[in-house]
C-alpha positions as a printed Julia matrix, in Angstrom:
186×3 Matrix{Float64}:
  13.33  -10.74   -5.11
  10.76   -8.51   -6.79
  12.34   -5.42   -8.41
   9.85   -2.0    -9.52
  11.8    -1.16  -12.68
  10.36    0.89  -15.53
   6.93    0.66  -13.76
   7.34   -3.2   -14.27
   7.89   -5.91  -11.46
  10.62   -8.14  -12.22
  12.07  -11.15  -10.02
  15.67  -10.54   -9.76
  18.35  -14.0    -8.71
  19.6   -12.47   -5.62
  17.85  -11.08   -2.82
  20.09   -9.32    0.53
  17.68  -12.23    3.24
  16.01  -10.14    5.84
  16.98  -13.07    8.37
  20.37  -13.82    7.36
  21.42  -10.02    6.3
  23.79  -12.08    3.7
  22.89  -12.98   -0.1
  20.71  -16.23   -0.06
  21.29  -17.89   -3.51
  18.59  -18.89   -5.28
  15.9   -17.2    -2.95
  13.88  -20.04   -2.8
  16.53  -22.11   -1.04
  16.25  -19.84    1.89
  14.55  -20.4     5.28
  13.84  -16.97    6.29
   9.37  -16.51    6.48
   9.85  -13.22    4.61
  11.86  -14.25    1.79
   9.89  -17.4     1.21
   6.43  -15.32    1.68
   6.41  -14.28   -2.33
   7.78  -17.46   -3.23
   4.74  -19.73   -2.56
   1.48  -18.93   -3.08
   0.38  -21.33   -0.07
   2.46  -19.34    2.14
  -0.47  -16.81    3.79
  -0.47  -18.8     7.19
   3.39  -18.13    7.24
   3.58  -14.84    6.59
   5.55  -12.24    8.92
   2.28   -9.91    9.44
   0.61  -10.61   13.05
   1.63  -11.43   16.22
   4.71   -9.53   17.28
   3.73   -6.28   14.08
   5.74   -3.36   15.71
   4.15   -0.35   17.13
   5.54    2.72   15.48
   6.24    4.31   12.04
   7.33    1.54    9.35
   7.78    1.74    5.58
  10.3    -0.01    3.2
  14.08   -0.05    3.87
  14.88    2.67    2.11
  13.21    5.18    3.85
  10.17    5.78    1.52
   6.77    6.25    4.45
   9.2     6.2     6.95
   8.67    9.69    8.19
   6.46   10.63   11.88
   3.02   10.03   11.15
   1.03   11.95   13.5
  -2.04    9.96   14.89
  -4.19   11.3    17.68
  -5.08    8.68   20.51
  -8.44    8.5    19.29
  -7.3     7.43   15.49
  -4.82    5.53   16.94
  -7.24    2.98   18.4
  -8.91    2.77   14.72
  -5.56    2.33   13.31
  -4.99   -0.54   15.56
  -8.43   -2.19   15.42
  -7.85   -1.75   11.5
  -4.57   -3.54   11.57
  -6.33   -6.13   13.3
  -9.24   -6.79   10.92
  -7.0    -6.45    7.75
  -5.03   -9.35    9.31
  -8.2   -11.57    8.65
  -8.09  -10.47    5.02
  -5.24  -11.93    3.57
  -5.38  -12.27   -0.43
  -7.31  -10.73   -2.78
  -9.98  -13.3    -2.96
 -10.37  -12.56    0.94
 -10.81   -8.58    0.53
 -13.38   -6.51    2.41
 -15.14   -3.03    1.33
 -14.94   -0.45    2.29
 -18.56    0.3     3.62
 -17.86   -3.24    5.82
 -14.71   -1.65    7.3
 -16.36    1.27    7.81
 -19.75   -0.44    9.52
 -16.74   -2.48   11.87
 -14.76    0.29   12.81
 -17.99    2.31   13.61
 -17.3     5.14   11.24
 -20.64    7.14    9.17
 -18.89    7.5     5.82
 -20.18    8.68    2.53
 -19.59    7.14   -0.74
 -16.18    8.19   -0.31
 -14.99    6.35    2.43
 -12.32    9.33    2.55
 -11.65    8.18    6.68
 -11.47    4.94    5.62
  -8.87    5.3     3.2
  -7.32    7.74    5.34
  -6.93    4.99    8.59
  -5.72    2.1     5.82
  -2.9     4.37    4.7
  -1.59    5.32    8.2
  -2.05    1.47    8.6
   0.43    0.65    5.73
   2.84    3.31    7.17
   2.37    2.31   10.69
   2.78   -1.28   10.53
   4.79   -2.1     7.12
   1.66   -4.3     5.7
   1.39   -4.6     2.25
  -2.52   -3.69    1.91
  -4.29   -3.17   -1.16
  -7.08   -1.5    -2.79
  -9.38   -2.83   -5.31
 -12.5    -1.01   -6.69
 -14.33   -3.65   -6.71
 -13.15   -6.2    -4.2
 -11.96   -4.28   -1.17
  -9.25   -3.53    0.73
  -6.64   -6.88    1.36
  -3.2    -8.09    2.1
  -1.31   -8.85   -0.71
  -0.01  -12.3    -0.17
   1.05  -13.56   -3.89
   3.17  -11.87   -6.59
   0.32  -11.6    -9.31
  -1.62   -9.25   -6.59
   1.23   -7.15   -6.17
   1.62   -6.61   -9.91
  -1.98   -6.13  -10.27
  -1.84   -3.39   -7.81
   1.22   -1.31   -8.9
   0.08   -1.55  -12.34
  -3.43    0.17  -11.23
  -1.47    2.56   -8.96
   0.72    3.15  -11.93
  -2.58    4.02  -14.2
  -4.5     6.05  -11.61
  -1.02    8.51  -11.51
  -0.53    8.59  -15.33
  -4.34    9.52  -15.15
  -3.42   12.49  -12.69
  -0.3    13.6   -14.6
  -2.57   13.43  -17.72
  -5.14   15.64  -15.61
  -2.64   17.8   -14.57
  -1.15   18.51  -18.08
  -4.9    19.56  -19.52
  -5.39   21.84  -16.7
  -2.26   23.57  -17.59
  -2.93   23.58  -20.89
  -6.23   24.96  -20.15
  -4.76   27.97  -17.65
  -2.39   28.65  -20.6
  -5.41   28.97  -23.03
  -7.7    30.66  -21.32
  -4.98   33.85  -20.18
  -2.19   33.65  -22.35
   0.9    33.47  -19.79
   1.68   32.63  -16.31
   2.11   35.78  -15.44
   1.35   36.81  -11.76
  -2.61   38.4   -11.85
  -3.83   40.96   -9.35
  -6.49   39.39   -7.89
  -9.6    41.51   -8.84
């Protein structure tokens, strides 16, 4: 089992199985598709992402993305059509950009891609998939431990970036008037 502690992923011995909702001990000497998924990096054609993905709002068993997302019928068929095209990118190695998901789904973006990124998060929520995204090679399915690491360790940089941000800012306000006391608005 893969553990997020102290903003580092750790394997752990025992893992609750998804299949046999009892401790499998060691992990690797259980049968269940989802526990064996992160065990073997040959294991992308055996992964629990396809046919039979649930319709509806998904996230992590503790409740984190869990809540309603609200998707109108339109954005729902890009949502699905998404799902469908990420399923052909499994691995980082098999990642596609932004502009090409963009082009496929029939969306005019800008250099942003700010629908784009918009669709692949309800995607993640919607479905449970573990996508990620890379600056430089796309959006993809993370299907081996090393590109899960990879991409909470860039997640983990881009938010001490934005705490960093948010600190000068502060700072800045703090500078530039003196208090934080409530202005009239001139």
């Amino acid at each position: 089992m893969l553990l997020l502690t102290e903003g580092r992923i750790v394997k752990a011995n025992r893992e609750k199985c998804h299949q046999h909702k009892d401790e499998c001990e060691p992990l690797e000497s259980c049968t269940s598709i989802r526990a064996q998924a992160w065990n073997n990096a040959d294991t992308a054609h055996r992964e629990p992402f396809g046919e039979g993905i649930e319709e509806g709002p998904r996230g992590p068993s503790d409740g984190i993305g869990m809540a309603e997302i609200k998707i109108s019928p339109k954005e729902l068929v890009l949502v699905r059509k998404t799902r469908d095209i990420m399923l052909e990118h499994r691995g980082k190695e098999n990642a596609i950009h932004s502009r090409e998901l963009s082009r496929l789904l029939g969306i005019k973006e800008g250099d942003t891609f700010i629908k784009v990124r918009s669709i692949v998060d309800k995607v993640i929520r919607r479905y449970g998939l573990p996508i990620a995204g890379d600056t430089h090679a796309g959006y993809f399915i993370i299907v081996r431990p090393n590109e899960l690491t990879d991409y909470i360790g860039s997640l983990e940089g881009r938010k001490l970036e934005i705490e960093n941000k948010k600190n000068i800012v502060f700072q800045n306000y703090l500078d530039h008037y003196g208090s934080l006391e409530v202005r009239k608005e001139e």
